[in-house]
Structures are given as C-alpha cells and as structure tokens.
C-alpha positions as CSV (number, residue, x, y, z in Angstrom):
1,X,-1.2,-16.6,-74.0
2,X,-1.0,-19.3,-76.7
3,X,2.1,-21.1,-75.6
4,X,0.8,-24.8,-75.4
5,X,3.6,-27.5,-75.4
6,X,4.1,-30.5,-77.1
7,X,3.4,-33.4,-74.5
8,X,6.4,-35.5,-73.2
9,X,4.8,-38.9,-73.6
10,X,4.2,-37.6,-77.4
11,X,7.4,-36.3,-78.5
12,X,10.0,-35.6,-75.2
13,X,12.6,-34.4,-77.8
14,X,10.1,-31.7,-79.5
15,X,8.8,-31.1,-76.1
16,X,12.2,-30.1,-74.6
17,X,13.0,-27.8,-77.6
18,X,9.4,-26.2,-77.3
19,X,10.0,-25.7,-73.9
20,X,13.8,-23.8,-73.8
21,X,12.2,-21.3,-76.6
22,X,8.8,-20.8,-74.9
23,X,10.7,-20.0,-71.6
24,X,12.6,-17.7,-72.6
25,X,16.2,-19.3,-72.3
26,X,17.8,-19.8,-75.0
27,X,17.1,-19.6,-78.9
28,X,19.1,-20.4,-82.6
29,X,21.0,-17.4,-83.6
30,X,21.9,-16.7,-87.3
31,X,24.6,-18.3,-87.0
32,X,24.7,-22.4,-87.5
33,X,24.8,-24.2,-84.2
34,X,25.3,-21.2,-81.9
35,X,22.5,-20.3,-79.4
36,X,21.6,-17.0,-77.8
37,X,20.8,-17.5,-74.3
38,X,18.5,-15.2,-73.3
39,X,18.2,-13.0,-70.3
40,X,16.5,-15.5,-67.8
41,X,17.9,-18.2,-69.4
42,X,20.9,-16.3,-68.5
43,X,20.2,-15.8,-65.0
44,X,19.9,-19.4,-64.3
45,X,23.6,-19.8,-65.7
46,X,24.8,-16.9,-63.4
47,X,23.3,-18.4,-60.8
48,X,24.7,-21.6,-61.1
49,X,28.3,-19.6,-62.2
50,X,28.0,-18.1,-58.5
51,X,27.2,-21.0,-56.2
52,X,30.3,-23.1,-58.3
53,X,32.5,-20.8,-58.3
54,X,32.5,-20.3,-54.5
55,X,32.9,-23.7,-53.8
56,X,36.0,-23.5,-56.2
57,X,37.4,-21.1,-54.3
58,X,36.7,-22.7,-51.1
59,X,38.9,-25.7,-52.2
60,X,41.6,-23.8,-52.6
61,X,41.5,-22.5,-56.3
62,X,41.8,-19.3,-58.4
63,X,40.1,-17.5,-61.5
64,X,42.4,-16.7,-64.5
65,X,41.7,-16.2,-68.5
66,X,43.8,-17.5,-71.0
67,X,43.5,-16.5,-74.9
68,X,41.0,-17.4,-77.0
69,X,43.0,-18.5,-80.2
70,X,45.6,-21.3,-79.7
71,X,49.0,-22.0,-82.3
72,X,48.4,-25.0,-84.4
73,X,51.6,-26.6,-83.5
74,X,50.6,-26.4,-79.8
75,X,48.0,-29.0,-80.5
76,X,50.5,-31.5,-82.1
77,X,52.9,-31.6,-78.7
78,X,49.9,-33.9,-77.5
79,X,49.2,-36.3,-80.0
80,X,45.9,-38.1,-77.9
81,X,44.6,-35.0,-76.9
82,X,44.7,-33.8,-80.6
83,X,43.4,-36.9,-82.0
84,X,40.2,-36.3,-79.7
85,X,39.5,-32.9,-81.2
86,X,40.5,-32.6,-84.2
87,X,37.7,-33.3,-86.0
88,X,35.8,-30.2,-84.3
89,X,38.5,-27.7,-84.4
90,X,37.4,-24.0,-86.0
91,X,40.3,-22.8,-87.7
92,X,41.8,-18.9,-88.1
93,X,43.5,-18.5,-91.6
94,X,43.7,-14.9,-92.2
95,X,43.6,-11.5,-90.1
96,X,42.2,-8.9,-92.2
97,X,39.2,-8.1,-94.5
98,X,38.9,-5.9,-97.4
99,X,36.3,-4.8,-100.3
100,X,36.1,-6.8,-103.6
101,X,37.7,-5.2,-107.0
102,X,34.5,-4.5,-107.8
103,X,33.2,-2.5,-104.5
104,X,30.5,-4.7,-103.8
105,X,31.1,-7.4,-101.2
106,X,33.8,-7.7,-98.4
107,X,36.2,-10.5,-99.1
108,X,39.2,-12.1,-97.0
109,X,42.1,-10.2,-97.9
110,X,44.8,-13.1,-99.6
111,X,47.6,-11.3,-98.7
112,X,46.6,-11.4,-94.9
113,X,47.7,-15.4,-94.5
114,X,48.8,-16.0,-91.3
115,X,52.3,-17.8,-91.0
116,X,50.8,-19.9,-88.4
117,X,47.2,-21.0,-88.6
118,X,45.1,-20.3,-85.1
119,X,42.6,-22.6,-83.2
120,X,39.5,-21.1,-81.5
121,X,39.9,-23.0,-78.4
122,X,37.6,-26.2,-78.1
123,X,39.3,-26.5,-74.7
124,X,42.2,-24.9,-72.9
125,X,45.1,-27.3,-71.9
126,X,47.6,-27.0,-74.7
127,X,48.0,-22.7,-74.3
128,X,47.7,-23.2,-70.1
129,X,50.6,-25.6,-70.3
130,X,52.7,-23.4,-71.9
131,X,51.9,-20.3,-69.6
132,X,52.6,-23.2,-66.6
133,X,55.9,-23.9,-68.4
134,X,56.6,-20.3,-66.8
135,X,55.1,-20.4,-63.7
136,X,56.6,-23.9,-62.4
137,X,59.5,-23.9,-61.0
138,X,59.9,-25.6,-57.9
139,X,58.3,-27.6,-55.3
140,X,57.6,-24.0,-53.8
141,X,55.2,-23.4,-56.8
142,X,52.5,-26.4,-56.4
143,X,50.3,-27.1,-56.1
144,X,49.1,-24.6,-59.0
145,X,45.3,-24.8,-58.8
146,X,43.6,-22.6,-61.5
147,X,40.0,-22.3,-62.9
148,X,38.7,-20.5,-66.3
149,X,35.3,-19.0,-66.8
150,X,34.9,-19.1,-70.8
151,X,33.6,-19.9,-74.1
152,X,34.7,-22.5,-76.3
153,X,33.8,-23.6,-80.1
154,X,33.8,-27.3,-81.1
155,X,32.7,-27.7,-84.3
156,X,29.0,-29.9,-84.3
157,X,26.9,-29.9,-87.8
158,X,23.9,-31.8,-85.4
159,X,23.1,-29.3,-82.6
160,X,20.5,-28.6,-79.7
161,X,19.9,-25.9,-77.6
162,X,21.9,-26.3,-74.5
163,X,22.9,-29.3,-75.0
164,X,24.9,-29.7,-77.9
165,X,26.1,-26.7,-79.7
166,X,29.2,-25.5,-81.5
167,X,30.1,-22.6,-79.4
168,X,29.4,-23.2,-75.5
169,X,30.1,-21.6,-71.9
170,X,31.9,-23.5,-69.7
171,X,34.1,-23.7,-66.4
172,X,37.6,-25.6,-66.8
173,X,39.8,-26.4,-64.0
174,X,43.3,-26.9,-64.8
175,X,46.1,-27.9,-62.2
176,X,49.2,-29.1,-61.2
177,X,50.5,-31.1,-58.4
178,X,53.7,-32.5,-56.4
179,X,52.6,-36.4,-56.4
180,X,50.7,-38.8,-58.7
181,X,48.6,-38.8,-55.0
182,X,48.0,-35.2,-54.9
183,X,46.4,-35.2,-58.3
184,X,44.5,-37.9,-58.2
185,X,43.3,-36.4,-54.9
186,X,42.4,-33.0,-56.5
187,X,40.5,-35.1,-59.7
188,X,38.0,-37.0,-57.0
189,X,37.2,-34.2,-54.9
190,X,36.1,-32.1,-57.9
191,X,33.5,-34.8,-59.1
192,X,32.8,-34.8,-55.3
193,X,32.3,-31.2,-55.9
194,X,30.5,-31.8,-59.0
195,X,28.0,-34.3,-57.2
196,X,27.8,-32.0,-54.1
197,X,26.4,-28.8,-56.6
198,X,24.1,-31.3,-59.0
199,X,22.3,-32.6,-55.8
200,X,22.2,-29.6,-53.6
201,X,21.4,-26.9,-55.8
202,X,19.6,-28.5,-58.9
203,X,18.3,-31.1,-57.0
204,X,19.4,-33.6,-59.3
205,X,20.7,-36.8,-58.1
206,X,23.7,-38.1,-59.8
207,X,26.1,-41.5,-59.7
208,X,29.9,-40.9,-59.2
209,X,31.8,-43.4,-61.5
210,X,34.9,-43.7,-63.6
211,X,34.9,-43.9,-67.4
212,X,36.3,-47.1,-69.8
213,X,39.6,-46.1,-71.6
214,X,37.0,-45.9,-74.4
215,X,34.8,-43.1,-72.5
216,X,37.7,-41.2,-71.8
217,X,38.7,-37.6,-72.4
218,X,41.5,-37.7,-74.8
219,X,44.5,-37.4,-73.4
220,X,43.5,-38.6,-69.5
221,X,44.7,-41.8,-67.6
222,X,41.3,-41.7,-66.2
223,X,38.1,-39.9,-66.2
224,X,36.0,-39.3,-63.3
225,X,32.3,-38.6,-64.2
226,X,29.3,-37.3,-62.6
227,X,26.1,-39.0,-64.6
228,X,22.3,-38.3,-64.1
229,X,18.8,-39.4,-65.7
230,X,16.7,-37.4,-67.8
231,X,12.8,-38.2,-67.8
232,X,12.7,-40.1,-70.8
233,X,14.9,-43.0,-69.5
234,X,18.5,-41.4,-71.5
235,X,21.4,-40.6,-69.4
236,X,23.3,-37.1,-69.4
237,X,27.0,-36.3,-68.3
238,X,26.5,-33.9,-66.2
239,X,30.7,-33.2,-65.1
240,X,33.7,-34.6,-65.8
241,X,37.4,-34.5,-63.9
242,X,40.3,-35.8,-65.3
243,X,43.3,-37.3,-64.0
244,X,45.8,-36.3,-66.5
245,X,49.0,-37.9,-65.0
246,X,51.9,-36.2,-66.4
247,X,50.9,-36.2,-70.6
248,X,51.2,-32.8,-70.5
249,X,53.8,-31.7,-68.3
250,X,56.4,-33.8,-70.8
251,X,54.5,-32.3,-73.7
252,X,55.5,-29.1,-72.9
253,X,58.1,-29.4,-70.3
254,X,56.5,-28.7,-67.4
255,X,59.6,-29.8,-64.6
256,X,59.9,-28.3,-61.3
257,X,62.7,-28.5,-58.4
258,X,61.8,-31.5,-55.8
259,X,62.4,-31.6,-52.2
260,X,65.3,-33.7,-52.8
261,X,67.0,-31.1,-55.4
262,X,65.9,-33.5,-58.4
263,X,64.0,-32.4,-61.8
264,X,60.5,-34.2,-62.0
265,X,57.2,-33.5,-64.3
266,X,54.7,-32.3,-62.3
267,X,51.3,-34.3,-62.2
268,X,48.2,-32.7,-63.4
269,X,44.1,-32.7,-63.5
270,X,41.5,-30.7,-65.6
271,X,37.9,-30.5,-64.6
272,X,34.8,-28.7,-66.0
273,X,30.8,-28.4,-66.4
274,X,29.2,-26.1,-69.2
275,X,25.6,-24.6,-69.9
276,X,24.9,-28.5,-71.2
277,X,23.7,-28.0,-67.1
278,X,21.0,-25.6,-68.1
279,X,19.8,-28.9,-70.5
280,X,19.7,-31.1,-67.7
281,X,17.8,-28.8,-65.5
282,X,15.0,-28.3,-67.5
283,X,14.9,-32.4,-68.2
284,X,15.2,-33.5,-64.7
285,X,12.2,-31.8,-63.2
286,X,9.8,-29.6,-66.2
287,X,6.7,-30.8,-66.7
288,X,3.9,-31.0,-69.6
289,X,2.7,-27.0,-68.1
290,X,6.4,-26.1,-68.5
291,X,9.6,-25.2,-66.8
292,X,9.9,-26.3,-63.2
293,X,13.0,-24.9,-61.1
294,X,14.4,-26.0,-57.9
295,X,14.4,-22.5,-55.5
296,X,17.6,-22.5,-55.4
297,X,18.7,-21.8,-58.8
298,X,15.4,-20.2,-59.7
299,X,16.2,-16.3,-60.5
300,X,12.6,-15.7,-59.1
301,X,12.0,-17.8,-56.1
302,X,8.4,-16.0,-55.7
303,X,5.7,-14.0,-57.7
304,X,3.1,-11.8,-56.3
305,X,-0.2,-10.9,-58.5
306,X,-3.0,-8.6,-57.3
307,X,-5.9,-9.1,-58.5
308,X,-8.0,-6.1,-58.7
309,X,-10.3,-3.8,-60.5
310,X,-9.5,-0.5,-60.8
311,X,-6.8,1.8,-59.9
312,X,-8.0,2.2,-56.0
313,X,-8.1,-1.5,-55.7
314,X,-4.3,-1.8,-56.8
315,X,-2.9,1.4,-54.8
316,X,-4.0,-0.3,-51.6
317,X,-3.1,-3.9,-52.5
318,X,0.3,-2.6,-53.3
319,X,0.4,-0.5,-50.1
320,X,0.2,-4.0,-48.3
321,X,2.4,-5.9,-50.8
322,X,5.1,-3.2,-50.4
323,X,5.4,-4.2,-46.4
324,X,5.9,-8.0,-47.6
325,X,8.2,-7.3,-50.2
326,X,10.5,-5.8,-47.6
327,X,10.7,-8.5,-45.0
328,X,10.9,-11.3,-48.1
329,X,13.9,-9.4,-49.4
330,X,15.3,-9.6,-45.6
331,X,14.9,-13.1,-45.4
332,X,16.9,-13.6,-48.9
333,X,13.9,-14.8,-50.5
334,X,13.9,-13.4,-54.4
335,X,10.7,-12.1,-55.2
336,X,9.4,-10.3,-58.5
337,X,5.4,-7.5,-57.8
338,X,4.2,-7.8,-61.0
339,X,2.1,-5.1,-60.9
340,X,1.9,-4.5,-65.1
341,X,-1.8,-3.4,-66.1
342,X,-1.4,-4.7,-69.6
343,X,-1.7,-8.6,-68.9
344,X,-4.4,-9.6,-67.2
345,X,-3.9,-12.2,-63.9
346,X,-4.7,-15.1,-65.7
347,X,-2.5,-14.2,-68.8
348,X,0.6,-14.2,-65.8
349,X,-0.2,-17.0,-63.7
350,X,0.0,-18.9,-67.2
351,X,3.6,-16.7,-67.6
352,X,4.9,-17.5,-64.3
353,X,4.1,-21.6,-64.2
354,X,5.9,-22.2,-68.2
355,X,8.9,-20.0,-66.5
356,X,8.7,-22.6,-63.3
357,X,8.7,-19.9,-60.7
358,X,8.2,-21.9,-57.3
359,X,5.8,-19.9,-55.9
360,X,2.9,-17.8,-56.8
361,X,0.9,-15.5,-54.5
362,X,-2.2,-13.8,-55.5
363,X,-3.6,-10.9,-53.5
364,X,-7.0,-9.6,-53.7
365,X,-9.3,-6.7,-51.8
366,X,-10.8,-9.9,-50.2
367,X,-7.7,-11.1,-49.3
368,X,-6.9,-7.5,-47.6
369,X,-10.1,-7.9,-45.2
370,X,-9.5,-11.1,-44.9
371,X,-5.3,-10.9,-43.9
372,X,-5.0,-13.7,-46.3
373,X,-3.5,-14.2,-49.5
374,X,-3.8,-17.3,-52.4
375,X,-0.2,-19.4,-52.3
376,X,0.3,-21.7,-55.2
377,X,3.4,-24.1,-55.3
378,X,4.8,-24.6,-59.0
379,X,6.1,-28.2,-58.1
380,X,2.7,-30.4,-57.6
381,X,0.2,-27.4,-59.2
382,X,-1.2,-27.4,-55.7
383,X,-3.5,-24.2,-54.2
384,X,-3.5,-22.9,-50.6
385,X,-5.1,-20.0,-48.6
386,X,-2.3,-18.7,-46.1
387,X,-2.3,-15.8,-43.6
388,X,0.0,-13.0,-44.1
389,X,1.1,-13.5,-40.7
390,X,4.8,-14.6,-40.5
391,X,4.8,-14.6,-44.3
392,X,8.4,-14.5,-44.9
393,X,8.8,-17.5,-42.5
394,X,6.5,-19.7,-44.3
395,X,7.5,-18.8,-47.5
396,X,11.2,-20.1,-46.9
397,X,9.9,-22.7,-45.3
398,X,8.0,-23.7,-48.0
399,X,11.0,-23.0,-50.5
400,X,13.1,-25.7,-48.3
401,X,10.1,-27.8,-49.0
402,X,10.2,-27.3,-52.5
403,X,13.7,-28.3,-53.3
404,X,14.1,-30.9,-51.5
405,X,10.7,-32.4,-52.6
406,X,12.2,-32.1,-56.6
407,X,15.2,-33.9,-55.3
408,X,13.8,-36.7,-53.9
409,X,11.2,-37.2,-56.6
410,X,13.8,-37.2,-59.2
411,X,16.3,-39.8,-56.8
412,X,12.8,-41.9,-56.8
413,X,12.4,-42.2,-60.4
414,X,16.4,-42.7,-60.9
415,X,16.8,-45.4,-58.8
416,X,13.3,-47.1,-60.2
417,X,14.9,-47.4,-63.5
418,X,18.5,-49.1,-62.4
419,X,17.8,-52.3,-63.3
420,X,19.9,-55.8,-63.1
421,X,20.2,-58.1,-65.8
422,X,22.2,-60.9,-66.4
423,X,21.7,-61.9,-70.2
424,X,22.1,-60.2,-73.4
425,X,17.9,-60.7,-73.9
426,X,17.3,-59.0,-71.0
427,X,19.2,-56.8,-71.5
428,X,18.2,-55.1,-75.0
429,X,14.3,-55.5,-73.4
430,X,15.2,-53.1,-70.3
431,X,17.0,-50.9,-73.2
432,X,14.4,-50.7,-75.7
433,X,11.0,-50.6,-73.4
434,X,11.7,-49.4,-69.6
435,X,14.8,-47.4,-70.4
436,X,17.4,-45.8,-67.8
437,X,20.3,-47.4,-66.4
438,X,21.2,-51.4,-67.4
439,X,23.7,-52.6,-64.6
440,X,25.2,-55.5,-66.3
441,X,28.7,-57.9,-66.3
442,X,31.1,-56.5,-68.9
443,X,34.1,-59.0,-69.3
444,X,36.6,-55.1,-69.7
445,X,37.2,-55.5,-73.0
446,X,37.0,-52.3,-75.5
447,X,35.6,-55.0,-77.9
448,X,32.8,-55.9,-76.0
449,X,32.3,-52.1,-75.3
450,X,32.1,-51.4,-79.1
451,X,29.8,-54.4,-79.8
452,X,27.1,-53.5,-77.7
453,X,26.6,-49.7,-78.7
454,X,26.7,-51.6,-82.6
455,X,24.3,-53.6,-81.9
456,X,22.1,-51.2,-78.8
457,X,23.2,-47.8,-79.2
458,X,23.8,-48.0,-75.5
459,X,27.4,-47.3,-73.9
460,X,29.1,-47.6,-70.5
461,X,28.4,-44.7,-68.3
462,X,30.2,-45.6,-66.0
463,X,31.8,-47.5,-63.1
464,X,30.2,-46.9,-59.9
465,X,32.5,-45.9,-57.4
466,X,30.5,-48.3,-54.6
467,X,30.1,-51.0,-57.3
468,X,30.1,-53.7,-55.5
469,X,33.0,-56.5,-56.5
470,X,31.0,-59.3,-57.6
471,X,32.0,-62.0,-59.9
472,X,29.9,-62.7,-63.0
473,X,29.5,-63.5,-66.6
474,X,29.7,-60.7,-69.5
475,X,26.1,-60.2,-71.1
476,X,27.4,-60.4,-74.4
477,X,30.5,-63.0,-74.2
478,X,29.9,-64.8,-71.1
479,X,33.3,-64.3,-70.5
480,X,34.2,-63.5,-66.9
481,X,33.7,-60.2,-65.0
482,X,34.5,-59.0,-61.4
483,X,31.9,-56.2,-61.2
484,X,28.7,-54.4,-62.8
485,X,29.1,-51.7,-65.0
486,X,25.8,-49.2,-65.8
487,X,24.8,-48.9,-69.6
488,X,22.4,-46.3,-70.9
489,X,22.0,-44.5,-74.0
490,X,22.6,-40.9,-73.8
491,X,22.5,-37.6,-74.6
C-alpha cells in the first residue's frame, strides 16, 4: 500500500494532515470547514465520549439536550459573552425553500423571513439559562449540575481537521450552585477531571493553570485550563472550566429561595472538551510510520494475521486463533482476526501500524508446531517470539506496558522543553529555536501580554497552579513580578 507520509522534521503541519486522512479519521466534506469523521476516527471519539462521560456521572452530574438554534436577543442579555462570539456566529434568516419563477433552481423563499433571526449554537449558555430560569427555584433546587453531548458551529474561514473547524462535537458542562465556594469548587474539580482523563487514558501529560483576563472565555471571572505539548514544540488547550460567577444568573434572572428566606442569583460554572482531543492525540504520540494509540482509547487494542498458503493452512491457523480470541475477549482485551484473503500480510501489517494498533500478532503453520506466535508492539516497532501459553495474561500485560510507556515518554519530552529565562533575549531564542513552554516573569499587565504575542506570536498559557511565588523582573518591562507565567505559541 502506497500510503507514505510526509516526515515530521520536514513539514509537521503537512505530516499531521497526511496522517488524519491516511488513517482513516477524519476527511473535508463538501462543505467549507466541516469534516467528516470517519468510522474509526469515530470510534476513538466514542471511546473517549464513554470513559468522560462516566466520570461525569460519577461527580454527580446528568445528560440533557438543549436546542440547536438560539433567539438573537438571547445573545444580547450577556453583552461579554456576545462580544466573544460574535464574530463566528452562523445566522438562520428564513424557514422555507421554494423553486425559482423560472423552474430551474431552488431559492430561499422571501416571504419566509423570520420575525426573529436564529443562531446555530456556537455554545450553549444563553438558551440553558433560560430553561434554568424555570428550573431554580429554591435552595432545594442546587446544586443543578447538567452536561450536553452536541454539536456546535462557529464560524472559522482558516480550518484543520480536528482541530479547528467550523462545525465541531463537543461536551459542555453547565451548572449552578448555592455559594461563590460551591462553584468555584465544581470549576477546579472538572479541570481536575480534565487532567485525570488527558493523563490516564491518552496518556498525555498536561499542566493545570488559570488563564489572564486576556485568555479568558468571554463572559468568565476565571478560566481554569488544562494545557499540553504537541511534538513540534506548540502548545494545545486541551479543556477548559469556567468560573462564571453570577453574569448569567442576573442576565436572565436566575434567583432562587435561600436558607434564610432571602432572593439571591445563584453562582454558576461551564466546562467542556471537543474532538480538538482527537488532534491532540494523534500529535502527542504518532510517529513518521503513522498513527500511534495509547490501548486505552485504541478501538483495536490487538491484531492477529495468519500467515499461510493455502486454504488448509488458514482452516487450522484459525481453528487455534478462534481458542485465543475467546479468552482475549474474556480478559476485555479488543482484538480484530483479520482473516481477508485479498490483502496479503505484508499489505496489513503496513495497514495496522499507520492505524497505530498496539499490538500485532502473526501466526504461522510454524508457529502451530512450534506453540508460538510473532508479537509486535506498535509503540517502539519492536519484534518478539511469545508462547501461546497464558496469552491473554501477557497480552494485557503488555497493553499496561504500552500506555504507560507513551505517557511517560511524552511527560519526558514535556518537561525537557519547559525552560527558564529571565530576559527578553533569551527569551525570543527558546521561542524561535527549542520551542515548548517559556516560563518567564510577567509584570500582570494586559499590555505587556499584548506586546509580546506582537512582537513573538507567543501567549500566556497559563498560570501554573503550583507556580511557585517568587519575586522577579518582567522579561519585557523589567517591571516587578511575584511569579512565572508559561508562554508558548499554540495551536
């Protein structure tokens, strides 16, 4: 199969396109800036869809759907929030179709205007407040902890497969709470939730910081973030969880009954990660061969190709295959018999490594004699002869192995490009030939902020949550600072 890649060191960015089309993920669709994820890509996403959405609902929260088309005038109760989006907004004018005088094309129908022009949603909060407006009525009522499964459309003229595309699918949390406390509570443990799924399941190590007032989502009193490192030295946002305060409780009169028999706004958060996920898997851990998944999310943990030649050959391979496939499936491992007579082995071992299945397993008439079969490990290319004996047992074993092993390589590279500098020279060299994260003194002013991605293209990522409180000079002003900030450019 002819499905060379471009080479990361030559062009990452043509590489990483190459590579979501030649895996079978995701492609353009005939329609600007909307992909079509494809079935595998697919399965990735619904894998990732499952394990989040039971840890959602193991802190407490619930599924809902809300519509898809918001009022205009719901947008300008929140005046921030609005400014944020308004730029991307896809607008509804009219509701009906008809054919031209003429007979030959279909045209919008004038006469169909809508009285009130509709929003596809670019994100949920302004039509979820006013179902909450409902809901809310007393302390009895909170905390009211709700999560969406959806699509949304924000309008993007430069787009990229997965990671930047008008229409996307996303999660977004949206509650509401007693307490400022309670709020600010729920924000940090969803980024803690956030970190716990990047790390753990695609074993991609992540810093938990705070955004600038700059950074922010529009609308939030602060923004909790979730970043990680991509192999060419750019940072992505991998989650986000807002503390929302009580903006849109007074926008749309969101009051409920105290304790005390007193009216009060209730306090509120929104969190959410999309498909840009499936983009930061494939650009934490794929290599020049191809796609490289961590088992976990990986629809196919395990391949098995006989190698034979003729039909007698195969009926007893997969006599013996058929026993292993049994006690696999037992031990939970997901594992895909390619039996197909119309590629030959070589033509699917090639298949199998560009769609970064884990583990390979060829099986052979020798290999029958022998009780032996050929195990090949997608993470370091690496080739073994194993026993069948206790196959299932090393296999998950091995598996374990696997994940954390692209965890720990990926937290090794991270953390070997967070680098220290303490002047502006310094700081443009780290920038423009090593790359990664620049932890610098920033003297906290939006000014400053807005200088430096002029003059570097680089912005704040973040505050670390453990930076340490150390006093310093700003790299650009000299002006005084009490703590580090990490700049990167990004995604």
């Amino acid at each position: 199969m002819s499905k060379k890649l471009t080479k990361r060191a030559e062009d990452y960015s043509k590489w990483y396109n190459e590579l979501v089309v030649k895996a079978d993920l995701a492609e353009n669709s005939g329609v600007r800036g909307m992909m079509v994820i494809k079935p595998y890509g697919y399965a990735i996403w619904e894998k990732m869809q499952a394990e989040l959405d039971k840890m959602f609902k193991e802190t407490g929260h619930e599924n809902a759907y809300f519509p898809l088309l918001i009022p205009k005038s719901y947008f300008s109760k929140e005046a921030s929030h609005v400014d944020g989006f308004a730029k991307e907004c896809a607008v509804v004018t009219h509701y009906r179709l008809k054919t031209s005088d003429d007979g030959k094309e279909i045209v919008v129908d004038e006469k169909a205007k809508l009285e009130e022009e509709l929003i596809i949603r670019p994100t949920s909060e302004t039509i979820i407040w006013d179902s909450y407006r409902k809901w809310i009525q007393s302390y009895r009522d909170l905390p009211l902890l709700i999560n969406q499964w959806a699509n949304v459309m924000r309008w993007e003229m430069r787009t990229r497969l997965f990671l930047r595309t008008a229409e996307f699918l996303w999660q977004e949390g949206h509650t509401a709470h007693e307490t400022k406390q309670e709020a600010i509570a729920e924000a940090k443990q969803m980024q803690g939730v956030y970190a716990n799924f990047a790390e753990h399941f695609m074993a991609m190590p992540v810093i938990k910081g705070y955004k600038t007032e700059s950074e922010r989502f529009a609308g939030a009193l602060d923004t909790y973030t979730i970043e990680a490192l991509m192999q060419d030295g750019k940072a992505l946002q991998a989650g986000t969880s807002h503390f929302l305060g009580q903006n849109f409780a007074k926008a749309f009169d969101v009051k409920f009954t105290t304790k005390e028999g007193k009216q009060d706004y209730v306090w509120a958060t929104s969190w959410g990660v999309s498909t840009r996920l499936m983009g930061a898997l494939v650009m934490t851990h794929s290599d020049d061969q191809g796609l490289v998944l961590p088992p976990k999310l990986a629809p196919i943990q395990l391949v098995i190709i006989p190698i034979h030649r003729n039909d007698e050959q195969l009926e007893m391979i997969s006599t013996k295959v058929e026993e292993m496939l049994v006690t696999l499936r037992a031990k939970g491992v997901s594992v895909k018999y390619d039996k197909r007579t119309t590629h030959k082995p070589g033509w699917k071992f090639a298949e199998y490594e560009l769609k970064g299945v884990p583990l390979r397993i060829a099986i052979g008439p020798r290999d029958l004699e022998n009780g032996t079969v050929e195990l090949a490990r997608r993470d370091t290319l690496s080739k073994q002869t194993i026993s069948q004996d206790n196959i299932a047992e090393t296999i998950t074993n091995l598996l374990d192995e696997i994940q954390g092993n692209l965890f720990n390589k990926a937290l090794n590279y991270r953390d070997s490009l967070i680098t220290e500098v303490d002047n502006f020279d310094e700081f443009k060299d780290v920038l423009e030939n090593k790359g990664g994260f620049v932890s610098a003194h920033w003297d906290g002013t939006t000014e400053t902020e807005d200088k430096i991605k002029n003059l570097t293209k680089a912005t704040i990522r973040c505050i670390a949550l453990d930076a340490k409180n150390e006093e310093g000079k700003c790299v650009l002003t000299g002006n005084k600072s009490l703590k580090r900030v990490l700049f990167a450019k990004a995604y």
